[in-house]
C-alpha positions as CSV (number, residue, x, y, z in Angstrom):
1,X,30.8,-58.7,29.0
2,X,29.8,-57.7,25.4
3,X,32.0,-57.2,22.3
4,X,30.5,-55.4,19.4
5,X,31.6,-55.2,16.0
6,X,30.2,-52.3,14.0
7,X,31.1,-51.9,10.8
8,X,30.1,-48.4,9.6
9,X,30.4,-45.4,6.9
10,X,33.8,-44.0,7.1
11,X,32.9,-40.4,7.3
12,X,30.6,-41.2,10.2
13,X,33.6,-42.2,12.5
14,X,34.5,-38.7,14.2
15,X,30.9,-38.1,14.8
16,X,30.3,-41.8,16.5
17,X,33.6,-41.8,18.7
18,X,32.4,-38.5,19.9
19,X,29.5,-40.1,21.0
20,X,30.5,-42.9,22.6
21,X,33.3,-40.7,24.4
22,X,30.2,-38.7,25.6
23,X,29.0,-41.7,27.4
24,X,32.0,-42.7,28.9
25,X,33.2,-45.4,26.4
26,X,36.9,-44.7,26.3
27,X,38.6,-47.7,24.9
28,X,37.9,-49.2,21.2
29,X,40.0,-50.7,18.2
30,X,39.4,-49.3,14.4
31,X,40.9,-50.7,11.8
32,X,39.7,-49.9,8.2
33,X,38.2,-52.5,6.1
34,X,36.4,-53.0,2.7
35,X,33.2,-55.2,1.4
36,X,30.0,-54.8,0.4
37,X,26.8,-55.8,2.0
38,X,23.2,-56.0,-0.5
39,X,24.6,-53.0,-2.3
40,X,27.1,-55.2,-4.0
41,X,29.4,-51.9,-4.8
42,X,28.9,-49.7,-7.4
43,X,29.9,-48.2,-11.6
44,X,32.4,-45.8,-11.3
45,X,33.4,-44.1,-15.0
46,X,37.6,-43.2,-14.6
47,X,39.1,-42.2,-17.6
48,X,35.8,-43.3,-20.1
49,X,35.9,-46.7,-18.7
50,X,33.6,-48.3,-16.9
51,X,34.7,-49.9,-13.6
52,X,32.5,-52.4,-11.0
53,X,33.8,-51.3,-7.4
54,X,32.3,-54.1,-6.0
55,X,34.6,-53.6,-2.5
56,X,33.6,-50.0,-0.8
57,X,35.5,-48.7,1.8
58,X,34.3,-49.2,5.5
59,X,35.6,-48.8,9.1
60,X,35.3,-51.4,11.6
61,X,35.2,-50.8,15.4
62,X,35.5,-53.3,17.8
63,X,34.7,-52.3,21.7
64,X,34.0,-54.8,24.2
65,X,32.0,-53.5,26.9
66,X,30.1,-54.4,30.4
67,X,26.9,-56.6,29.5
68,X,24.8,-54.1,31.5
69,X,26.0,-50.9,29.5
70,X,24.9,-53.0,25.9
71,X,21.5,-51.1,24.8
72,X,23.0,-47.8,26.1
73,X,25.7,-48.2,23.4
74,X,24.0,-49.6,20.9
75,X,21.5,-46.8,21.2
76,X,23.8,-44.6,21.2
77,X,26.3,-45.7,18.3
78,X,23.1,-46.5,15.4
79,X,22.0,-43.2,16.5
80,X,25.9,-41.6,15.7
81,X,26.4,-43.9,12.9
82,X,22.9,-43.8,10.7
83,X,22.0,-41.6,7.5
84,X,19.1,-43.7,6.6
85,X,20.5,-44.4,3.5
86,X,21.7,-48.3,1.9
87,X,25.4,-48.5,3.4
88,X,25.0,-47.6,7.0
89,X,26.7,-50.8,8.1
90,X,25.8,-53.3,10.8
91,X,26.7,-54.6,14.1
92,X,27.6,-57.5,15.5
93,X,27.2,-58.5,19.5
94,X,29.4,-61.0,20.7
95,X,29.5,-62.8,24.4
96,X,33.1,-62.6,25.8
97,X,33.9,-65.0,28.2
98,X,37.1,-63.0,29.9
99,X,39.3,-59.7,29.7
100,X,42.4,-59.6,31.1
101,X,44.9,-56.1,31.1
102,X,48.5,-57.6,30.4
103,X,50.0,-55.2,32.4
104,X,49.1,-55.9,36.0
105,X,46.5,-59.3,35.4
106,X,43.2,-57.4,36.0
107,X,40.6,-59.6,34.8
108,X,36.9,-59.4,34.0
109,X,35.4,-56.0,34.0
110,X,38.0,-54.0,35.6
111,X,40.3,-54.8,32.8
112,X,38.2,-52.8,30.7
């Protein structure tokens, strides 16, 4: 099994849990997050002053999924999530040693 962390625009979110739904991913966590990557934020000008918003609003969605399914996914979520633009995000792969459903002990890939 596979957990991946992507950490993407926040207006992209609809259009890549759409996507993923369309393959038959049903199950993910998002939680929303801030940070910066290489762009290291950005000026904004609020009331004449100059501010540094150096953390920028992101979401974070976390789906662990079967090993086999992993470039199908990831295909499919940079394909949901990209504009081409500085800011898309990235994604992180994870190995995941075991899965169990708390509510009747299903483990490994059928607790998914």
């Amino acid at each position: 099994m596979k957990k991946i962390e992507a950490v993407i625009q926040p207006f992209k979110l609809e259009e890549v849990k759409e996507a993923l739904k369309g393959i038959g991913v049903d199950g993910m966590t998002v939680s929303e997050v801030r940070g910066h990557g290489r762009q290291k934020g950005h000026k904004e000008v609020y009331r004449g002053q100059e501010y540094q918003v150096d953390l920028l609003p992101k979401v974070k969605l976390e789906l662990v999924i079967a090993s086999s399914r992993l470039e199908e996914v990831l295909k499919t979520l940079i394909g949901a999530a990209k504009t081409g633009k500085i800011g898309d995000g990235k994604i992180f792969v994870y190995d995941v040693q075991d899965a169990i459903r708390i509510r009747n002990d299903e483990r490994g890939e059928s607790a998914l």
